[in-house]
C-alpha positions as CSV (number, residue, x, y, z in Angstrom):
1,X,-4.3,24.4,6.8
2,X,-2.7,22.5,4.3
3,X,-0.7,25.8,3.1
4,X,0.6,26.2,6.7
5,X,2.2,22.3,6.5
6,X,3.6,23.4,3.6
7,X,4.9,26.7,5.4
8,X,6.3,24.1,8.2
9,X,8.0,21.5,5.7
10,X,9.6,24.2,3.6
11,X,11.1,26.2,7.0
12,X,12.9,23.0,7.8
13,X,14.4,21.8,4.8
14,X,16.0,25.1,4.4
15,X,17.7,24.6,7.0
16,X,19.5,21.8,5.4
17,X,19.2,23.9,1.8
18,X,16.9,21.6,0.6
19,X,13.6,23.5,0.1
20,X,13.5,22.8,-3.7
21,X,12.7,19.8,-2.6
22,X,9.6,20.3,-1.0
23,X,7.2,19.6,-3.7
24,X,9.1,16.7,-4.9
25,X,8.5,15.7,-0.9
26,X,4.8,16.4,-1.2
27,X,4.1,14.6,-4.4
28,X,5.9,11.3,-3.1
29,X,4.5,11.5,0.0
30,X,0.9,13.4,0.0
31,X,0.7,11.6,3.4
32,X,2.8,14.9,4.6
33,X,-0.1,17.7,4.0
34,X,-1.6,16.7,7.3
35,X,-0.1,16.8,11.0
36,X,2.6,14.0,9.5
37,X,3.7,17.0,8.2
38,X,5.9,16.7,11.6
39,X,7.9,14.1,10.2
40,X,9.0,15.6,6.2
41,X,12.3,16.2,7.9
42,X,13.7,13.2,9.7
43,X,12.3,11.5,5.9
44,X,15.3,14.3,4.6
45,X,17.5,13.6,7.3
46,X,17.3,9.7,5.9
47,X,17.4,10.1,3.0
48,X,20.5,12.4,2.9
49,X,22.0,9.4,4.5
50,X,21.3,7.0,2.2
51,X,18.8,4.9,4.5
52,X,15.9,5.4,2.1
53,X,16.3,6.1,-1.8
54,X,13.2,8.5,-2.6
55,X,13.7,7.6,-6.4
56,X,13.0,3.5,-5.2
57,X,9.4,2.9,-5.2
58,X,10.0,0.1,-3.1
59,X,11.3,2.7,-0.6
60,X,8.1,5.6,-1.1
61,X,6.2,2.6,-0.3
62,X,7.7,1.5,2.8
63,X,7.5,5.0,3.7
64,X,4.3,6.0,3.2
65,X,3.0,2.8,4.9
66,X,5.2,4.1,7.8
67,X,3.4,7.5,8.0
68,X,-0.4,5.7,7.7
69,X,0.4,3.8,10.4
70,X,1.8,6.6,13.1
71,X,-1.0,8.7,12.1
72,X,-3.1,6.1,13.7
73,X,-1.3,4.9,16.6
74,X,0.9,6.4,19.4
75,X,3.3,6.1,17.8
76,X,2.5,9.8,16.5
77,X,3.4,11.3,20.0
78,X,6.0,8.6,20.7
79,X,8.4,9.9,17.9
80,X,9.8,13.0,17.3
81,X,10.7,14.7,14.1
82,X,13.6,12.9,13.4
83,X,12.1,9.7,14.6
84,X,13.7,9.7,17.7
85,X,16.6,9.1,15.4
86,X,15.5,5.6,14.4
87,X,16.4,3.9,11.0
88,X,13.7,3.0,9.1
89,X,14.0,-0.2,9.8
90,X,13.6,-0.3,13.6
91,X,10.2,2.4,13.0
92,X,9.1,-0.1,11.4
93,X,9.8,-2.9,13.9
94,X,8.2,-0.7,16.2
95,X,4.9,0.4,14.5
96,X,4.9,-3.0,12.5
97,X,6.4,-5.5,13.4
98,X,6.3,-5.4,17.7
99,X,2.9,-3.5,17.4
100,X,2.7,-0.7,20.6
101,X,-0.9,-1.5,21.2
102,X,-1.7,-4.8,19.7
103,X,-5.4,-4.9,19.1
104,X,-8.3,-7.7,19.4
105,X,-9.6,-7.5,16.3
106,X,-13.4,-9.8,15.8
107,X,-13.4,-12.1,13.0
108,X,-13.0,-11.1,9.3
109,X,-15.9,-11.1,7.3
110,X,-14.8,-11.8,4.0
111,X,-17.2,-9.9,1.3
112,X,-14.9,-8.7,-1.9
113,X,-15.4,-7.1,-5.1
114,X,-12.7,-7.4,-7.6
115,X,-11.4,-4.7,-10.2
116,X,-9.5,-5.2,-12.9
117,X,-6.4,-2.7,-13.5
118,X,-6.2,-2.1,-16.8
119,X,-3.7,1.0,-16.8
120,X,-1.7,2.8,-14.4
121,X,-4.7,5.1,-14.6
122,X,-6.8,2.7,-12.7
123,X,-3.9,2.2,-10.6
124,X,-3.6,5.8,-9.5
125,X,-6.7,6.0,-8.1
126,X,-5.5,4.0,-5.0
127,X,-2.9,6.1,-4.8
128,X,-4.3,7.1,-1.2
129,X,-5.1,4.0,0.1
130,X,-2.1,1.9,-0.3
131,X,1.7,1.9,-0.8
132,X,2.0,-1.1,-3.9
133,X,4.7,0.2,-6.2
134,X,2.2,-0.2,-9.2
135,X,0.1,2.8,-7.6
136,X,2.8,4.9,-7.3
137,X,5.1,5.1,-10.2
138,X,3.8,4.5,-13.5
139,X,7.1,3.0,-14.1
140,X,6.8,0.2,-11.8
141,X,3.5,-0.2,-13.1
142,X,4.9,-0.6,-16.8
143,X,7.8,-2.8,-15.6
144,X,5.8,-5.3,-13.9
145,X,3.4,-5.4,-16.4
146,X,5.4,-5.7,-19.5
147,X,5.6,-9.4,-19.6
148,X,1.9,-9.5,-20.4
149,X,1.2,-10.2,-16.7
150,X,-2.3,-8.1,-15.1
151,X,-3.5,-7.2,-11.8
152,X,-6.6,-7.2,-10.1
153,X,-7.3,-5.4,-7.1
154,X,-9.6,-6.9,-4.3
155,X,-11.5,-5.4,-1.6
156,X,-12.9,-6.3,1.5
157,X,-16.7,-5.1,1.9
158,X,-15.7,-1.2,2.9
159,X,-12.0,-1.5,2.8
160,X,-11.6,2.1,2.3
161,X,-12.7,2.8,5.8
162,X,-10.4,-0.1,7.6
163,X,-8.6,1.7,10.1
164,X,-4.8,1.2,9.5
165,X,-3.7,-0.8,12.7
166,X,-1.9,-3.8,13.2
167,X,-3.8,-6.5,14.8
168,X,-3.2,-9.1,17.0
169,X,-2.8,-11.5,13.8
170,X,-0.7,-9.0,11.8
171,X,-0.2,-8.9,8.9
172,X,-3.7,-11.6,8.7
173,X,-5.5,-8.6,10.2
174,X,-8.5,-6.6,9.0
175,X,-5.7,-3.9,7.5
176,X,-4.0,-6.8,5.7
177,X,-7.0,-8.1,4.2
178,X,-9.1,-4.8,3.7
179,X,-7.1,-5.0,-0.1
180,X,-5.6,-7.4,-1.5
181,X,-3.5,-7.3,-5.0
182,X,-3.3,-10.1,-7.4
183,X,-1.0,-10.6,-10.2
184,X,-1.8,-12.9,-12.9
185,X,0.1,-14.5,-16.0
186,X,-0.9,-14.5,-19.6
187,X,-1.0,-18.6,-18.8
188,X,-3.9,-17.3,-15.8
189,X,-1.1,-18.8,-13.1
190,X,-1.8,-16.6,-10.3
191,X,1.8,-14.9,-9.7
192,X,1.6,-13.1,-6.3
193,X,-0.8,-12.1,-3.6
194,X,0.6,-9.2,-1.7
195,X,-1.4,-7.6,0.9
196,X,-2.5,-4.0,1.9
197,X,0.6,-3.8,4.1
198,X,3.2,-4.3,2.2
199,X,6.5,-4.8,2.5
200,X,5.9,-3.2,5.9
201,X,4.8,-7.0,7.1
202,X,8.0,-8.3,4.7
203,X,5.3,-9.1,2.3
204,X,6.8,-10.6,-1.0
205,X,3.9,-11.6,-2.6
206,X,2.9,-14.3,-0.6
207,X,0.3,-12.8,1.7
208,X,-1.6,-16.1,1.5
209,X,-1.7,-18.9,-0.5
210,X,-3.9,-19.8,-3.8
211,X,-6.4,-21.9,-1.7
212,X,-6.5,-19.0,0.6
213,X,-7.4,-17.0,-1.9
214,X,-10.4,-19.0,-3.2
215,X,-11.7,-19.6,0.2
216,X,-12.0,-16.0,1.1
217,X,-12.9,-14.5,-2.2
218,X,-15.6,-17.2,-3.3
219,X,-15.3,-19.5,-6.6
220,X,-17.2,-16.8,-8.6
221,X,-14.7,-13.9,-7.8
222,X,-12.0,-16.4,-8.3
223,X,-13.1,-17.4,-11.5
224,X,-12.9,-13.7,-12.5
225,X,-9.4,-13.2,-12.3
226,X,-8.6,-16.0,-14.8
227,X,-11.5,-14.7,-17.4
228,X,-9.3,-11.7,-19.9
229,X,-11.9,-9.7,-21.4
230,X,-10.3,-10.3,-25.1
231,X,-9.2,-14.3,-24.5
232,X,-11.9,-15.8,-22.1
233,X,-15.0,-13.7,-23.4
234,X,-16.8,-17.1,-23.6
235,X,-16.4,-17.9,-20.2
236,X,-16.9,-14.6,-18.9
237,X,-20.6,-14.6,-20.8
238,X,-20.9,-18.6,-20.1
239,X,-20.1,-18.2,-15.9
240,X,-21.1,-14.8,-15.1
241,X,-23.7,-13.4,-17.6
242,X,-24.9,-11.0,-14.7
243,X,-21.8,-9.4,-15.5
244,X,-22.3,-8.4,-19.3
């Protein structure tokens, strides 16, 4: 099946003389190797002109949250191939922002694990499951952690199977708080908290605030993403020895 998206992708962007790019298209966006197949050319058509920049992380990321989401709402019907000729912008008004449905979710249960990303290795392995520049390009990955800042990845009980659909509290939805991303400084000063939507919700690293943080995650996961494995080995062994 997946050969005959490929068959479907490659048709149209000859049309525009473009089917070299195919498997630059379907490493970017593996999203594509599945019905959103549909949609590789209107993601052509915008970025011929100029309304998304494949080579901007920020912009695969916005992009692939795009296609997670109308793969899981109406919004897969209500667009067409070139997405009804929308920017990406309004799509993601649309899909995002001004959900279609908007669902009543119950409340979150808050019950997180927390992994340390060492390397863009670790990194990669998300690749699937969110849109973070970090996940994608190792280069945005190396940029952000140059400074000798470290991330920690957080997830909610089975994230992995959190449907991706805006809630009635979007972005403070299950989605939104299924993963969670937090950046921390050499100094353990907790840098940014940027949800598993993204900049789809405008998120800037501010999903919620420090105390937030603590409240859902628990004093003992908390603790964790101040303890380095080199630095704070005491305190690891001192505070958690269940974890040695």
């Amino acid at each position: 099946m997946e050969e005959q998206y490929r068959k479907e992708i490659t048709w149209w962007f000859a049309e525009f003389g473009s089917e070299s790019e195919v498997d630059n298209y379907l490493a970017l966006f593996p999203e594509l190797k599945s019905r959103l197949s549909k949609f590789a050319i209107g993601l052509l058509i915008w970025n011929i002109a100029g309304l998304i920049d494949i080579n901007n992380p920020d912009d695969v990321s916005r992009v692939r949250l795009i296609l997670k989401v109308l793969d899981q709402t109406p919004g897969f019907d209500f667009f067409d191939n070139t997405f009804n000729e929308c920017d990406p912008e309004t799509v993601c008004e649309i899909l995002g922002m001004s959900p279609m449905v908007p669902i009543e979710e119950p409340k979150i249960k808050f019950n997180y694990t927390v992994d340390r990303i060492e390397n863009y290795a670790d990194a990669r392995q998300y690749l699937d499951m969110t849109s973070w520049c970090i996940v994608i390009s190792e280069e945005s990955f190396n940029a952000d952690t140059a400074n000798g800042n470290r991330f920690y990845f957080c997830g909610n009980g089975e994230w992995w199977d959190t449907p991706c659909v805006s809630g009635t509290g979007f972005p403070h939805d299950h989605f939104g708080y299924s993963l969670i991303a937090v950046e921390v400084s050499p100094e353990n000063k907790i840098v940014s908290i940027t949800s598993r939507w993204n900049t789809c919700a405008g998120d800037t690293g501010d999903f919620i605030t420090e105390d937030e943080l603590k409240s859902i995650l628990g004093m003992e996961n908390y603790n964790k993403l101040l303890c380095k494995p080199t630095e704070n080995h005491y305190i690891c062994q001192k505070y958690f020895p269940e974890d040695e």
